[in-house]
C-alpha positions as CSV (number, residue, x, y, z in Angstrom):
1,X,94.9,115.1,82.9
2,X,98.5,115.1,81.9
3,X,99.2,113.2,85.8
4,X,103.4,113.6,87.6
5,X,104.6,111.3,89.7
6,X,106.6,112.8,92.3
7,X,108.6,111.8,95.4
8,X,110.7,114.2,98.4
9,X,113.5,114.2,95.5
10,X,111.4,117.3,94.2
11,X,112.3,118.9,97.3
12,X,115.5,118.2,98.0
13,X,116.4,119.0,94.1
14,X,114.6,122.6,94.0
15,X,116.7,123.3,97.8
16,X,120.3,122.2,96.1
17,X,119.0,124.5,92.8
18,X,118.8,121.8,90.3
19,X,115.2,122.2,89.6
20,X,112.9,125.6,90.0
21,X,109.4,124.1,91.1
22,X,108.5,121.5,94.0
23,X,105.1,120.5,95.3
24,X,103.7,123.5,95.2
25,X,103.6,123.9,91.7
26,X,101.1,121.4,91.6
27,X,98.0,120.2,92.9
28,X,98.5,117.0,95.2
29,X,95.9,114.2,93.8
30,X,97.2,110.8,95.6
31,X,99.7,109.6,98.5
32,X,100.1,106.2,97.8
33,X,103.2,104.4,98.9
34,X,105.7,104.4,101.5
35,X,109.2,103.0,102.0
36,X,110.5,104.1,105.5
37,X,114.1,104.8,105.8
38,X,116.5,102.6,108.7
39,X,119.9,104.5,109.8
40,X,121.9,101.4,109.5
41,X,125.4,100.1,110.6
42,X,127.3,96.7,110.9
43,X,128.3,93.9,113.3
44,X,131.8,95.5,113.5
45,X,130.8,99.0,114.3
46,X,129.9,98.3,117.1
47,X,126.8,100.0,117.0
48,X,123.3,98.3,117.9
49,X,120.9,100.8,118.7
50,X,120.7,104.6,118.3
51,X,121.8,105.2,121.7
52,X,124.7,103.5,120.9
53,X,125.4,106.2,117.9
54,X,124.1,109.1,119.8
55,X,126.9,108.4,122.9
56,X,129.6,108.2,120.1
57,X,128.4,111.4,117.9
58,X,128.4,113.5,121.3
59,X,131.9,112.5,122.7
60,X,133.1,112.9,119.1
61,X,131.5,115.5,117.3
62,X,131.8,115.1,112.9
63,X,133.9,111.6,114.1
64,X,130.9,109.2,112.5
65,X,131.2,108.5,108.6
66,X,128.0,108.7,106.7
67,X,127.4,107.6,103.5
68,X,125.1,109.9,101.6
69,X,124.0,111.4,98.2
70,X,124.9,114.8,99.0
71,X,121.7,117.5,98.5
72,X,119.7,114.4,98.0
73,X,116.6,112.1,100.0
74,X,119.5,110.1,101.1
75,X,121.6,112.8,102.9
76,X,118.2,114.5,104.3
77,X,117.0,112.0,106.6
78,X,120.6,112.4,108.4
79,X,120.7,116.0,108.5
80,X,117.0,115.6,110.1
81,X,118.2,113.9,112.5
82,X,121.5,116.2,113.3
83,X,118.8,118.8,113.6
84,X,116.4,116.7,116.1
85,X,119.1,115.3,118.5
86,X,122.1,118.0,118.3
87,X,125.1,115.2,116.9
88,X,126.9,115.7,114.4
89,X,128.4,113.3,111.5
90,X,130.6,113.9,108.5
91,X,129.4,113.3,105.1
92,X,130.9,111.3,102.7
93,X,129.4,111.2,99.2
94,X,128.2,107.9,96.8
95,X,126.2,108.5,93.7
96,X,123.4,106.0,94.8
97,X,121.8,103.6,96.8
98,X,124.2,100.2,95.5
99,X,127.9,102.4,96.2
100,X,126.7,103.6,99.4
101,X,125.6,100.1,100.7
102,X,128.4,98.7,99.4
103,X,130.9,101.0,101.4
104,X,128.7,100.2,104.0
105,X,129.7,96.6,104.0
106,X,133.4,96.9,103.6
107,X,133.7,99.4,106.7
108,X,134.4,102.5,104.3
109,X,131.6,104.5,105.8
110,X,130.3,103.5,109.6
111,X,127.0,103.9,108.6
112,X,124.2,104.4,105.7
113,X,120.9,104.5,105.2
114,X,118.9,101.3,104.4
115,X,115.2,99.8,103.6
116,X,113.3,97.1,103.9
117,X,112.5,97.2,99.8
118,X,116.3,97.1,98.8
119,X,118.1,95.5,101.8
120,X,115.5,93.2,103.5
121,X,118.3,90.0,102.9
122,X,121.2,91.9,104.6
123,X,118.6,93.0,107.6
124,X,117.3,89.7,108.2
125,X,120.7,88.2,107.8
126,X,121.9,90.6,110.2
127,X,124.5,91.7,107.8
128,X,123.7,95.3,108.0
129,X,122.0,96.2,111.7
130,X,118.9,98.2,112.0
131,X,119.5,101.3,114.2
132,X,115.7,101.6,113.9
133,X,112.9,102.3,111.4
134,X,112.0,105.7,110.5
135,X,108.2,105.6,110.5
136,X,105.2,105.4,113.1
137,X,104.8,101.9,113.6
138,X,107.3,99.1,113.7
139,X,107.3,97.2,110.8
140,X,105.8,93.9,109.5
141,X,108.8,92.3,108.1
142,X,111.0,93.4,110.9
143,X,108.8,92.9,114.3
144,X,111.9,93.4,116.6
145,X,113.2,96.7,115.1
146,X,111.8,99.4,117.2
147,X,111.1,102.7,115.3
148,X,113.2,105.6,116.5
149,X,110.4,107.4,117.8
150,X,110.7,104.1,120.4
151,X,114.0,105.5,120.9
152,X,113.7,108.8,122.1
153,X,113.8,110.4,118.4
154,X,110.3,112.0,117.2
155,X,112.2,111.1,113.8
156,X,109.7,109.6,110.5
157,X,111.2,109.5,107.4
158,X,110.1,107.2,104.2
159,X,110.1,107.8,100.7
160,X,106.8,108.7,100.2
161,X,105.4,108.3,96.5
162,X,102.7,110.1,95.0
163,X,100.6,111.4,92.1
164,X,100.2,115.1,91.0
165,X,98.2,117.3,88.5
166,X,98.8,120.4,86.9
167,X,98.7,123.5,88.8
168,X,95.0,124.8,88.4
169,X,93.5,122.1,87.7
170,X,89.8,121.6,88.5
171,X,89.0,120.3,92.0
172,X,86.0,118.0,90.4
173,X,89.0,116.8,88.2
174,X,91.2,116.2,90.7
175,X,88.6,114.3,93.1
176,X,87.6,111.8,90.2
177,X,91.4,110.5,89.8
178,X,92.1,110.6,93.2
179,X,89.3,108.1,94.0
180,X,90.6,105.6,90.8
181,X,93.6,105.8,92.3
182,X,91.9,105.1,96.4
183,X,90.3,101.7,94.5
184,X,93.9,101.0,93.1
185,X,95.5,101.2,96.6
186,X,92.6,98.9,97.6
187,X,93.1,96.0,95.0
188,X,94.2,92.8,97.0
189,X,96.1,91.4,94.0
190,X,98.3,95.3,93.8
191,X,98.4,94.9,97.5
192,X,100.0,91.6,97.7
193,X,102.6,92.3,95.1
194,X,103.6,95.3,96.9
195,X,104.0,93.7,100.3
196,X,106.4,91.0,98.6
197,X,108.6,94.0,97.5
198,X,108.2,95.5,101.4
199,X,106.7,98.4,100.3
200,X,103.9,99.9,102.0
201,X,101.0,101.0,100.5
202,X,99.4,104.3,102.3
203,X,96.5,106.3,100.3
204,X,96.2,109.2,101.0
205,X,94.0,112.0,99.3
206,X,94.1,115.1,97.5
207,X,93.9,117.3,101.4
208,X,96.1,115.1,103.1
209,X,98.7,115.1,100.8
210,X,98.9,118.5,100.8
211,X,99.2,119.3,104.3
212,X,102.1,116.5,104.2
213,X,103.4,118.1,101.7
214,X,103.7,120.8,103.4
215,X,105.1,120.3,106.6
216,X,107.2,117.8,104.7
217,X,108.7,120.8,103.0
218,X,109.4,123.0,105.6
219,X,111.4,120.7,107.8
220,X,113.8,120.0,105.0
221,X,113.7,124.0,104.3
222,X,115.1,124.6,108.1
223,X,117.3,121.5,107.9
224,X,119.1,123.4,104.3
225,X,119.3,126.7,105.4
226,X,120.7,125.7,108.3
227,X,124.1,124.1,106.4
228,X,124.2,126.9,104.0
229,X,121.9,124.8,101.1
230,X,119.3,127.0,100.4
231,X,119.2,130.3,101.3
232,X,115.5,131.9,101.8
């Protein structure tokens, strides 16, 4: 089995045109980590929770500089939540993770998004503030961050990594690589290596991954028709 790994990039890539095909040109075999995005600003903003960016977005519509890949994983998560709350922020665009933290930092942009597998030092060191995470549960490595579901926002957004197979490939086929890679996600030594990097690690099979998939691709869908992105 010739196996892909894939992440939401395949989505956001085949909305913005770059690439013809996303999940559903192949068959989902394995779910298996998860690195939850945290909208985040500094001391000087101002800005310590969501509420505190909410308030501002409303009274000044476009006024909030974002720092974002445009078309890409990193811009989503903000237009999700545009879409979810009704604010409103401008967009201004860095090639990748490093520039756009690093406008963070010197005030270019108010704020950007961070995680816990890149950024733990500046979030601990309180050097870039956690608005709150992007994922079910509060996390591990940052106890006192509330998630923004806590907050009022039914918001959860990671980078979800998985493993695909071929379009058409056999179901028996499928089951047997998904469960090598279930007793993968299981090793402790694999485990504790990738809680050291604060990365989660989530298995999820062949079925699950699919309805994620899904839904996962039909909120970013409505999110890029709705700024002129991708047009049905």
């Amino acid at each position: 089995m010739h196996a892909v790994h894939i992440h939401q990039s395949a989505i956001t890539s085949y909305l913005n045109g770059r690439i013809d095909f996303q999940y559903d040109g192949f068959e989902t075999v394995a779910r298996l980590t998860s690195t939850p995005d945290i909208p985040g600003a500094t001391p000087s903003s101002g800005y310590k929770t969501w509420a505190d960016v909410a308030a501002a977005a409303k009274a000044n519509p476009g006024g909030i500089k974002v720092g974002a890949t445009l078309g890409s994983t990193s811009q989503f998560m903000w237009l999700l939540l545009e879409d979810l709350t009704g604010v409103t922020f401008s967009y201004v665009p860095y090639d990748g993770t490093a520039e756009r933290v690093t406008a963070l930092l010197s005030g270019a942009i108010d704020l950007g998004s961070v995680n816990i597998a890149s950024n733990r030092a500046l979030l601990e060191a309180g050097e870039v503030i956690g608005l709150g995470i992007a994922a079910a549960d509060r996390s591990k490595f940052l106890p006192d961050l509330p998630t923004m579901k806590e907050q009022g926002v039914d918001l959860e957004y990671s980078l979800v990594r998985g493993i695909m197979a071929p379009k058409g490939t056999p179901k028996e086929v499928v089951d047997l690589w998904a469960s090598i890679f279930q007793a993968a996600a299981e090793d402790p030594g694999l485990l504790a290596e990738m809680e050291a990097k604060g990365t989660d690690v989530e298995f999820v099979g062949p079925e699950g991954f699919r309805e994620w998939a899904d839904k996962t691709y039909a909120a970013y869908e409505k999110v890029a028709i709705k700024i002129g992105m991708y047009k049905k």
